[in-house]
C-alpha positions, -999 to +999 in steps of 0.1 A: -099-023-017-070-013-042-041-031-041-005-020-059+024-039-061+064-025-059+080-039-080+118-037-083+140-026-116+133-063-125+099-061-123+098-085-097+075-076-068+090-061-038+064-045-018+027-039-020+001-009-012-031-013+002-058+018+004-091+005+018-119+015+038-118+007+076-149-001+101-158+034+104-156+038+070-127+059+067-103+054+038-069+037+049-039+030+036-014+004+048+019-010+032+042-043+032+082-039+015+106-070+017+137-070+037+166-078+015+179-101+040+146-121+040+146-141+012+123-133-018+088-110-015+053-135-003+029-116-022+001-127+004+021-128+035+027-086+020-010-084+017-015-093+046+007-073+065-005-040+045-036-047+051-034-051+089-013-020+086-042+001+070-072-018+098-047-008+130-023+014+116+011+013+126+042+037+144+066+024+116+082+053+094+070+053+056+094+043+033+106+061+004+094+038-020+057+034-005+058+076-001+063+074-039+035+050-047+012+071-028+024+105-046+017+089-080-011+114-096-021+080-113-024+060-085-045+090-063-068+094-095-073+059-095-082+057-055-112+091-061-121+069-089-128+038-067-139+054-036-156+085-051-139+112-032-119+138-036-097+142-006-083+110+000-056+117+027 
């Protein structure tokens, strides 16, 4: 599992990115951002979430900023790397 953290102009974390493989072994992605009424970011309450989002998948829109993370050519290199594939997505 590869797991990237948002992090804010601050470099505080805001949000996290999860790819992963699921049961049938099919690579996933799932996400977590704070809500800016909510306090600071739980990086393992994020985790969790994200990850939850990339076993069931979810109806929610994409962000912006997670659409970003997962348009990084650094970050896709880095999931072929891990997963040894090609087509990710």
């Amino acid at each position: 599992m590869i797991v990237k953290y948002i992090r804010n102009n601050k470099r505080i974390p805001s949000g996290v990115v999860v790819v992963m493989r699921n049961d049938n072994n099919e690579i996933k992605f799932g996400w977590s951002l704070h809500r800016k009424d909510d306090g600071h970011f739980i990086k393992s309450r994020g985790l969790n979430i994200a990850i939850g989002r990339a076993k069931n998948g979810t109806d929610e829109l994409m962000p912006m900023t997670v659409a970003r993370v997962l348009q990084d050519s650094n970050f896709i290199d880095r999931c072929k790397k891990y997963f040894k594939q090609n087509n990710l997505m």
